[in-house]
C-alpha positions in Angstrom: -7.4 -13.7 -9.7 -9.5 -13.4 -13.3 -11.6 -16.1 -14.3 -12.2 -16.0 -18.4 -15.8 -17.6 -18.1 -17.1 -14.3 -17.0 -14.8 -11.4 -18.3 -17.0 -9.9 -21.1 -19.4 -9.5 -17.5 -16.5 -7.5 -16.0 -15.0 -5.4 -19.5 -15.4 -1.7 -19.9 -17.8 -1.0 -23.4 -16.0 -1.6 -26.1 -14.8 1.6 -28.0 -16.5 2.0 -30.9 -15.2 1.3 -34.6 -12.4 -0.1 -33.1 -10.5 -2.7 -35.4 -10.4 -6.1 -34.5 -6.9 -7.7 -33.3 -5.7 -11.0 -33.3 -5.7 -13.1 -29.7 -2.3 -12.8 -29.3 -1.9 -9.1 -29.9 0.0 -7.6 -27.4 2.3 -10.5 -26.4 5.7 -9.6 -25.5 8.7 -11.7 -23.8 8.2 -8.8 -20.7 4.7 -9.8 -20.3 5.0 -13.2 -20.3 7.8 -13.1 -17.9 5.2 -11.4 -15.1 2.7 -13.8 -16.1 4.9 -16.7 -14.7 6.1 -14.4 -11.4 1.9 -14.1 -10.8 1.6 -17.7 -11.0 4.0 -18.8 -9.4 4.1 -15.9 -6.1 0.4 -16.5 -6.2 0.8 -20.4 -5.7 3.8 -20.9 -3.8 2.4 -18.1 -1.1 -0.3 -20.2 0.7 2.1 -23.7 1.2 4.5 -21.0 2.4 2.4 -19.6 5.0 1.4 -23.3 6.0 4.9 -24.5 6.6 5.1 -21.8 8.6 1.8 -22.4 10.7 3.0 -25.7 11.1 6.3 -24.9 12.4 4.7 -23.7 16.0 3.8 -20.2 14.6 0.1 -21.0 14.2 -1.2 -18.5 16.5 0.3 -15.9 15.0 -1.5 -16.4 11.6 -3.6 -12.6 11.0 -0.1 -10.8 12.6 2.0 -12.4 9.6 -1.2 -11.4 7.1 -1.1 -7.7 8.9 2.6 -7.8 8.0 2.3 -9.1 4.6 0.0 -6.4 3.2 1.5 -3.3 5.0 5.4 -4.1 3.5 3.2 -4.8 0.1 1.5 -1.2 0.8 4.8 0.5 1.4 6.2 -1.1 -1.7 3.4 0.2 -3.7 3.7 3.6 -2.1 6.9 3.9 -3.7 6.1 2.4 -7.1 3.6 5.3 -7.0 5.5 7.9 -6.4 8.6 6.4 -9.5 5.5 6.2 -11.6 3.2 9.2 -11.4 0.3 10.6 -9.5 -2.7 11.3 -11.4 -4.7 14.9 -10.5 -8.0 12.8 -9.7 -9.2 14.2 -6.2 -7.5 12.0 -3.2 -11.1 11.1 -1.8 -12.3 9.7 -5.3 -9.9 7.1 -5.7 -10.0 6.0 -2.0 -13.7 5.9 -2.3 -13.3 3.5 -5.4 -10.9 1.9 -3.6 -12.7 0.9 -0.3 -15.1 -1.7 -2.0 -12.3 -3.5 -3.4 -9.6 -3.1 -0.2 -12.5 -4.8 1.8 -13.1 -7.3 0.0 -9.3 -8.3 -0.5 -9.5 -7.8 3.5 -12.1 -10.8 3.5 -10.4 -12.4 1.1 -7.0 -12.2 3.1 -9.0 -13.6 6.3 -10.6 -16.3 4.9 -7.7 -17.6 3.0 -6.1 -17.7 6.4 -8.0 -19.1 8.3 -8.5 -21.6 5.2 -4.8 -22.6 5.0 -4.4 -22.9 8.7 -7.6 -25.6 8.6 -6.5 -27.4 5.7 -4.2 -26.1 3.1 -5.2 -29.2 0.5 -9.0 -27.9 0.8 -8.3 -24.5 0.1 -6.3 -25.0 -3.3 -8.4 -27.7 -4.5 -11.2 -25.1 -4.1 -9.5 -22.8 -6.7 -11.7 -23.5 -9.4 -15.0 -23.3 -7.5 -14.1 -19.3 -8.0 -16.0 -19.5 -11.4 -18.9 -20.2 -10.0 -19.2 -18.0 -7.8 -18.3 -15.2 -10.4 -20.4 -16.2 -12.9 -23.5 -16.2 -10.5 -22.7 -12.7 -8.8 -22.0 -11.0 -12.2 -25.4 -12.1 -13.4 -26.9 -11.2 -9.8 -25.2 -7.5 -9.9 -24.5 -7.1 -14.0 -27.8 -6.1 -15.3 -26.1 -6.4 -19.2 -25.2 -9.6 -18.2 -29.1 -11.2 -17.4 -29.7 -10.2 -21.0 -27.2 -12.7 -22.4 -28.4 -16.6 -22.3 -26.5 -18.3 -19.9 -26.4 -21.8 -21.7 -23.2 -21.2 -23.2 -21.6 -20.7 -19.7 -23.4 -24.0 -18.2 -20.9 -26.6 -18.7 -17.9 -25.0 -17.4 -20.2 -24.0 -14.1 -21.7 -27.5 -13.9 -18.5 -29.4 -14.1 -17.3 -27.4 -11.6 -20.2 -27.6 -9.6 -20.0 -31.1 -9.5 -16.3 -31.5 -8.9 -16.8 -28.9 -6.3 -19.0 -31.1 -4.7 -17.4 -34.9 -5.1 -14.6 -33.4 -3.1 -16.0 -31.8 -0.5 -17.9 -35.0 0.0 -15.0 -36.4 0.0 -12.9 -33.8 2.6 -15.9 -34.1 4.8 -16.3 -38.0 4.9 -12.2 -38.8 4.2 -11.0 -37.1 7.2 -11.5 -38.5 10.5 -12.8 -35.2 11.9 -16.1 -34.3 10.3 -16.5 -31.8 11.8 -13.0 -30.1 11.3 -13.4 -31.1 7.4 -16.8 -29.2 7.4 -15.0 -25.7 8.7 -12.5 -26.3 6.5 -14.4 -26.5 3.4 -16.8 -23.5 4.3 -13.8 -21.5 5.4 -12.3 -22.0 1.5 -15.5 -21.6 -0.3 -16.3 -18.3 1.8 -12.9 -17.5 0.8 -14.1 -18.3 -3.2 -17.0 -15.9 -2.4 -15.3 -13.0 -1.3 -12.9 -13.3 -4.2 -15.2 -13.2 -7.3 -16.7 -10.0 -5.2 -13.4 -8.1 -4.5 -13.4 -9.4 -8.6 -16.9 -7.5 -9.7 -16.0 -5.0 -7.5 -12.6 -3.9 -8.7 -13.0 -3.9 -12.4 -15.9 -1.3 -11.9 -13.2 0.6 -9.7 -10.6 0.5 -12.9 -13.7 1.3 -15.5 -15.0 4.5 -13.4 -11.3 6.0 -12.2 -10.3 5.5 -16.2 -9.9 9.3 -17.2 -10.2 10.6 -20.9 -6.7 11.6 -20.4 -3.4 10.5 -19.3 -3.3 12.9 -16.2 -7.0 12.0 -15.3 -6.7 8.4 -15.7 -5.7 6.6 -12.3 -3.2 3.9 -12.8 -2.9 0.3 -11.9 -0.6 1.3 -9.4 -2.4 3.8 -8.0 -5.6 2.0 -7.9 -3.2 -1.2 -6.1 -1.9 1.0 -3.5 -5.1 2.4 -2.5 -6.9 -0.7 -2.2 -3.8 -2.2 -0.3 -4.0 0.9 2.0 -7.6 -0.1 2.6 -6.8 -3.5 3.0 -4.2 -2.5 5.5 -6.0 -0.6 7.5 -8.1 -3.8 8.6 -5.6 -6.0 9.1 -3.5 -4.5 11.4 -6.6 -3.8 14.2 -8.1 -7.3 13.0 -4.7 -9.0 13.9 -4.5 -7.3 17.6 -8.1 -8.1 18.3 -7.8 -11.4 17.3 -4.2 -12.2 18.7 -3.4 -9.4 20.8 0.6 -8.7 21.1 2.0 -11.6 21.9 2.7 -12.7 18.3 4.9 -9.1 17.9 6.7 -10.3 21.7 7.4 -13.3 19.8 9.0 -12.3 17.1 10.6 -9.5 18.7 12.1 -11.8 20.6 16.0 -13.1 19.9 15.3 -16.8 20.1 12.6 -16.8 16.9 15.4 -15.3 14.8 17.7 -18.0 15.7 15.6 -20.5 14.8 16.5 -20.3 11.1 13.3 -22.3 9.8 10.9 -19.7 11.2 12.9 -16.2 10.0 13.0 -17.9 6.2 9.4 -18.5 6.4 8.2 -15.3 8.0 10.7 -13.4 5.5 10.1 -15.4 3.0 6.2 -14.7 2.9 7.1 -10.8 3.5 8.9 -11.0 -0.1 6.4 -13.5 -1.7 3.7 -10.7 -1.3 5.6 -7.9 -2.4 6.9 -10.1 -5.6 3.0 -11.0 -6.5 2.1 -7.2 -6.0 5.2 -5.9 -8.4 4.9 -8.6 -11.2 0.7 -7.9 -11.1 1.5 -4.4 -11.6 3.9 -5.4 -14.0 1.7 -7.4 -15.8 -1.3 -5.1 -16.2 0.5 -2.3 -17.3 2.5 -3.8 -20.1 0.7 -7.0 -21.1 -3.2 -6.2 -22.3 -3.9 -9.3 -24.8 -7.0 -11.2 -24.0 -4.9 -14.1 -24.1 -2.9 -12.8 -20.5 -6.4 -12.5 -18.8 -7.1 -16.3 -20.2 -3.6 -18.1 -18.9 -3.6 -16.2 -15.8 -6.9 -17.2 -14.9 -6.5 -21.0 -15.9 -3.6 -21.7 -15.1 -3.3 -20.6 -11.8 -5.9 -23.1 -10.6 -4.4 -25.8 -12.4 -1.0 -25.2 -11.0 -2.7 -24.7 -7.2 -4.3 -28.6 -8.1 -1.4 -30.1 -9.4 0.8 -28.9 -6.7 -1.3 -30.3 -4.1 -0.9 -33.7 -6.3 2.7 -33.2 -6.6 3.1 -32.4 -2.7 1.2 -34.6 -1.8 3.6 -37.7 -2.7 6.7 -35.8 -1.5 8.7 -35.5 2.0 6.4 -32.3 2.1 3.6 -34.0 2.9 3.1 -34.0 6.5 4.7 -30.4 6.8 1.9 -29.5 4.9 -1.1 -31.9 6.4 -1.9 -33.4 2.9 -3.4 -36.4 2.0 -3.3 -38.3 -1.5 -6.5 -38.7 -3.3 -7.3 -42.1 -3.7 -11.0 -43.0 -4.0 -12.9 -42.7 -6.6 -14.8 -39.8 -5.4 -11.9 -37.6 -5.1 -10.4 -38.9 -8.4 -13.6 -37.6 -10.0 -14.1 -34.6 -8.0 -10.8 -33.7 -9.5 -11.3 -34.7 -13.2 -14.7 -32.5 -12.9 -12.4 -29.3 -11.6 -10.0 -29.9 -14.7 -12.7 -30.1 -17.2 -14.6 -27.3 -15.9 -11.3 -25.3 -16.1 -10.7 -26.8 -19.6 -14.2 -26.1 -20.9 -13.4 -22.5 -19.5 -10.6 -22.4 -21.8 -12.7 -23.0 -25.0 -15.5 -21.0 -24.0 -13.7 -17.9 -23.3 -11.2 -18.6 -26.5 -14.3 -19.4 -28.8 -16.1 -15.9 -27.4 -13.0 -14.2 -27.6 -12.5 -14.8 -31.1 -15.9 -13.4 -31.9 -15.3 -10.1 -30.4 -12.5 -8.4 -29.1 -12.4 -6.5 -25.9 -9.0 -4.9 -23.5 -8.8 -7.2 -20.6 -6.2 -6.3 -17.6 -5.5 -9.5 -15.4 -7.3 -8.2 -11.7 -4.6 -8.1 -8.8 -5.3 -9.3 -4.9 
């Protein structure tokens, strides 16, 4: 997840005397094609995962996660080895790599425990990322507390305030105050430890970049170790958590016959492993500004409008969702799309100024 408000905070320098290049440089049919894989694995993961939790298999919730990220490890593991090994020293790049891996383990948590509570809250809160971005980059970039930070306030303040209108709402709207409370938290915690695992893992790709091909630690390389991190939590998270009673279950024969829960559990297995490939993909053949700017965007937008969509569809009591129908959730929403709008125009208007590499970052 990239958000474009922020990426000059997160960029490498810019080489010097380097000529400037259009937006669009870089573009290619490839690229785009990974761009749309992101989106959509990235989107269509967390309704996934909720069917599933609403099928009976809620209890089981940090076993499939556990699951998830060590088949995406593995797969990783072997796109390393088809792609190259570079000859930086092993405990370098995990050290680099642990910041990131636990943050993406937070990030993994709280998402799940987010989607279980309330899958609507947790995509709505999508664009409340930005915020939380911009004001660690400016807490932990020192380059960044040089800049003003007027031309960044009306992206962060209509966010801010459509943030707020529908958590208001959540809070109030549902009958359970106290369940819409933990919900919300649980998602913006999630938010948190996003734009963190974000700061956190561009300065990981800046520092393991070598002055030569052989020294310079790929995408791939820098995914697996994180993932390996990331794994590594998991798994004992999972068994403290739920203990073994989720692998008894589906070790046994009668959750493979139920056809409903072996799609969904499967189904999530190759979701992740589809968003990790068509990342990679996308970071090590698409490096236009203009990949960091539609990945960012539009995978918020699409997380909103799917919730919209869902929401008036035979889908939505699998997936506990409510239609937004007073005014303060109808605003809350407009103020998310704006924000994410303004976003766009800021980060085109600054990009057109001056032209930096951006790589879209990878969960």
């Amino acid at each position: 997840v990239e958000f474009p408000l922020v990426d000059r905070m997160l960029e490498p320098p810019m080489v010097p005397n380097r000529p400037a290049m259009p937006w669009t440089s870089g573009i290619s049919g490839t690229a785009l094609g990974y761009l749309v894989l992101v989106i959509g694995f990235g989107v269509v993961l967390h309704p996934e995962l909720k069917a599933f939790y609403r099928h009976g298999h809620g209890r089981m919730k940090n076993t499939v996660s556990a699951i998830d990220t060590i088949f995406a490890c593995l797969f990783l593991g072997l796109l390393r080895l088809a792609t190259g090994i570079s000859d930086r020293p092993m405990w370098e790049k995990l050290r680099w790599a642990i910041p990131p891996g636990v943050f993406v383990f937070l990030v993994i948590t709280l998402s799940t425990w987010a989607n279980f509570l309330s899958y609507q809250s947790f995509a709505l809160s999508a664009p409340s990322e930005l915020i939380f971005v911009w004001i660690f980059a400016r807490l932990l970039q020192p380059q960044e507390r040089r800049r003003p930070c007027y031309p960044d306030l009306p992206p962060v303040v209509a966010t801010t305030l459509g943030t707020v209108l529908l958590s208001l709402a959540e809070i109030s709207g549902d009958g359970h105050g106290a369940h819409g409370v933990e919900a919300l938290g649980a998602a913006l915690l999630c938010r948190a430890a996003s734009a963190l695992m974000m700061v956190s893992l561009r300065s990981s790709c800046v520092v393991l970049e070598g002055v030569s091909k052989k020294d310079t630690v790929s995408v791939v390389e820098i995914a697996y170790w994180k993932m390996l991190v990331t794994s590594c939590l998991c798994l004992p998270y999972a068994f403290l958590t739920e203990g073994l009673s989720p692998w008894r279950s589906m070790g046994s024969t009668a959750f493979w016959a139920d056809q409903s829960s072996a799609l969904l559990l499967s189904g999530s297995v190759l979701i992740t492993m589809g968003f990790q490939w068509s990342t990679v993909g996308l970071n090590r053949s698409f490096r236009s500004p203009l990949c960091a700017l539609l990945e960012s965007t539009l995978k918020p937008l699409t997380a909103c409008a799917l919730v919209l969509v869902l929401a008036d569809s035979p889908y939505q009591k699998i997936l506990g969702l409510k239609q937004p129908k007073n005014a303060t959730d109808i605003v809350g929403l407009c103020c998310l799309l704006l924000g994410l709008l303004l976003s766009i125009w800021s980060s085109r208007r600054r990009q057109s100024q001056v032209f930096q590499e951006q790589s879209v970052e990878f969960l």
